[in-house]
C-alpha positions in Angstrom: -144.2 -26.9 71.9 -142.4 -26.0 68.8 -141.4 -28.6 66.4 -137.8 -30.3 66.8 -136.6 -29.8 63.8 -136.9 -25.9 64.2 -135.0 -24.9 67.1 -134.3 -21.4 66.5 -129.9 -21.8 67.5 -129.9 -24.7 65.0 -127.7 -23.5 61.9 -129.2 -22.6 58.3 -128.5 -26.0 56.0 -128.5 -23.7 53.2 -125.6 -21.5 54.2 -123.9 -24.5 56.0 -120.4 -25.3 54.5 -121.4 -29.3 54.6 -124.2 -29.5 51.9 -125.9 -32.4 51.0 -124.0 -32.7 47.7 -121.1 -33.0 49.7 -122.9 -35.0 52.5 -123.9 -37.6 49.3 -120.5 -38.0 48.6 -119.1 -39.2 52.0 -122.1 -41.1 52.5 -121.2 -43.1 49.5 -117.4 -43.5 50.5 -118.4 -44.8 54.1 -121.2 -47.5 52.5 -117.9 -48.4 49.9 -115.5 -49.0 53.0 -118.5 -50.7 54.9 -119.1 -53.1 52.1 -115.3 -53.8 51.6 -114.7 -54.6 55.6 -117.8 -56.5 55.6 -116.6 -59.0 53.0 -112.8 -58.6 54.8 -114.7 -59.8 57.7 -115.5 -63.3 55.8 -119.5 -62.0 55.0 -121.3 -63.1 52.0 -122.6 -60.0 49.9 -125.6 -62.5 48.9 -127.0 -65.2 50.7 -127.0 -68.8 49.5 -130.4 -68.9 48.6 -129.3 -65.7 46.1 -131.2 -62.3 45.9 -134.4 -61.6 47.3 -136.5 -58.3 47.9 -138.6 -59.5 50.9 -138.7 -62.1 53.8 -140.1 -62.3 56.8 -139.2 -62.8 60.3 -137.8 -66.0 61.4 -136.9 -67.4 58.2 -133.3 -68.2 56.2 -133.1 -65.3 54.8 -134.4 -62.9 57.6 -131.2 -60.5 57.5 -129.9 -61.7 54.2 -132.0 -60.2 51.6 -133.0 -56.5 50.8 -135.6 -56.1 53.7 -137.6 -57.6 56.3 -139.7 -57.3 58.9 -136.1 -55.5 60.8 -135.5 -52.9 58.6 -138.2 -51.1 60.1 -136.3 -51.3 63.2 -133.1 -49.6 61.5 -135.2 -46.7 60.1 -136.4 -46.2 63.9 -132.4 -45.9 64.8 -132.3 -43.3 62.2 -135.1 -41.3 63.9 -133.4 -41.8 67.0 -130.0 -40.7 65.7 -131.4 -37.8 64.3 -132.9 -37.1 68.3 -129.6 -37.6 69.6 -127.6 -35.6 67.4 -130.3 -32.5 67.2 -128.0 -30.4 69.9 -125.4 -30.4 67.5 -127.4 -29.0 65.1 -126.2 -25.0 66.4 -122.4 -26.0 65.0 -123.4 -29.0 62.4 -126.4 -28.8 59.8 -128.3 -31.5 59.2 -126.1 -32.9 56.1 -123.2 -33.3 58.4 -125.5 -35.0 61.0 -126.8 -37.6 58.6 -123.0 -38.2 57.8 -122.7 -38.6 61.9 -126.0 -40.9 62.1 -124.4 -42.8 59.1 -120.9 -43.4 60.9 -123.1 -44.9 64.0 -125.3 -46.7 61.9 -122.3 -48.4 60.3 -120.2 -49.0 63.3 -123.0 -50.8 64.7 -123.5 -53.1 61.6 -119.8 -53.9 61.7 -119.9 -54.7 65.4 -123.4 -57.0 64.9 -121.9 -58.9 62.3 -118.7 -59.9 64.8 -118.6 -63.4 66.3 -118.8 -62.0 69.7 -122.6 -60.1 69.0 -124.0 -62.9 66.5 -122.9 -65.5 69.4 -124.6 -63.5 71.5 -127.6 -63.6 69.4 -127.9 -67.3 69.1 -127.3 -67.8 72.5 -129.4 -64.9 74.4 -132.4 -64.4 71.9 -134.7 -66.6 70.3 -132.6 -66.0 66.8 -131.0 -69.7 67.0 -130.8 -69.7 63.2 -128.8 -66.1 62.9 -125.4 -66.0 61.7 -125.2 -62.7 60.3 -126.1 -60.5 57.9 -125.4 -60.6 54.3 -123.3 -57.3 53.2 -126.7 -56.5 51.0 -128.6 -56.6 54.0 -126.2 -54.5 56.2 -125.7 -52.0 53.1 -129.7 -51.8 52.9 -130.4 -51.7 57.0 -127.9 -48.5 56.6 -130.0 -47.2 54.0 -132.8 -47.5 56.0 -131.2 -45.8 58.9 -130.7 -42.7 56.5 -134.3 -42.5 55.5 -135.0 -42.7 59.0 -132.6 -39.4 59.8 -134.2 -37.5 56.6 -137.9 -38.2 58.0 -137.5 -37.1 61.2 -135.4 -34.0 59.8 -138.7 -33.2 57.4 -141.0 -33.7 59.9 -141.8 -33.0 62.9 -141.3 -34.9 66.3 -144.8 -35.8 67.2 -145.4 -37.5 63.6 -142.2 -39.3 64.3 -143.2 -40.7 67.6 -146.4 -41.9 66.2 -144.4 -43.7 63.9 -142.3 -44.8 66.6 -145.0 -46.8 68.4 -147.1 -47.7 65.5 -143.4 -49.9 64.0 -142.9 -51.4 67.5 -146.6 -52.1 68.5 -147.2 -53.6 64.9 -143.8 -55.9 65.0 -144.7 -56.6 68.6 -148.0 -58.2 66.9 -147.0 -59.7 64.1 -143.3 -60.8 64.6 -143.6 -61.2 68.5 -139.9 -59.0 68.3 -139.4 -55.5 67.6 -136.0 -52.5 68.6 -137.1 -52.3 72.4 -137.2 -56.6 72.7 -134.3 -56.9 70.4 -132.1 -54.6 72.8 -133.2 -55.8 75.6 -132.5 -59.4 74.9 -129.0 -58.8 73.9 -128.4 -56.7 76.9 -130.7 -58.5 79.8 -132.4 -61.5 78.3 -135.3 -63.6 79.6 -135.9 -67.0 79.3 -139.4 -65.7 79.4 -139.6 -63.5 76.4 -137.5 -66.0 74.4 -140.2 -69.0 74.8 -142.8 -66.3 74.3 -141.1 -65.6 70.4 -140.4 -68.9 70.0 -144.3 -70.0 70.3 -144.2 -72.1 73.3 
């Protein structure tokens, strides 16, 4: 089976009228607007304990700072983006795609950050303590979400997969939480999975 990335009706990036100059552009605009309806939206760019690089799950400033044990998870949307958006690729190359991944990505960390989807957080999962993220954090899980996109544009699908169940088997492990728990707590949760995160 032939790689993904090189199905033969998928347009020629270089010759695309979208390049990635142009792509870097937009992508830069969107994060801009992102930021500015974050804070409209009453978010903090920085948490109250300041800025911080690392934390880990569970803690204060799990979604607050530059990364955590969940930005994994937003780099596996931006493999999965890149999955879902690969039929487009015989009308859109893959700059325009990232700037499509990158409109999802966002629209999903402006919907998370709502009162309706943290509320549903603190009641349905076993993140009691979560009320949103910081716009850093948001701004930084979109990042994420990109590199995501541009590995799984430069290489191929099988590498990607392993990577796929290496990030969710190893947060399983150590975090007791990864994407497949976190979506299926907010959509269908279990009283069952919550004590099991929670250590009881």
């Amino acid at each position: 089976m032939s790689e993904l990335k090189h199905i033969p009706a998928e347009i020629d990036d270089e010759t695309s009228d979208v390049s990635w100059s142009h792509a870097a552009l937009v992508l830069v605009g969107l994060i801009l607007v992102v930021n500015v309806v974050l804070l409209a939206m009453g978010r903090e760019y920085l948490s109250d304990s300041g800025f911080g690089v690392w934390t880990g799950a569970w803690t204060k400033d799990t979604s607050q700072w530059i990364a955590d044990p969940y930005s994994t998870s937003h780099v596996l949307h931006g493999i999965f983006f890149y999955w879902l958006l690969l039929p487009l690729g015989r009308w859109l190359a893959a700059p325009a795609r990232l700037v499509a991944a990158t409109l999802i990505e966002s629209s999903w960390e402006l919907l998370e950050n709502s009162p309706i989807i943290i509320e549903r957080y603190r009641g349905a999962t076993a993140s009691l303590d979560y009320f949103g993220d910081s716009v850093l954090n948001s701004t930084c899980d979109i990042l994420c979400a990109m590199l995501g996109f541009w590995l799984a544009w430069r290489f191929g699908w099988k590498w990607m997969l392993l990577l796929v169940v290496v990030v969710e088997l190893s947060m399983l492990v150590l975090v007791r939480d990864n994407l497949t728990l976190n979506v299926l707590m907010l959509v269908w949760p279990s009283e069952t999975i919550k004590a099991w995160q929670m250590g009881r």
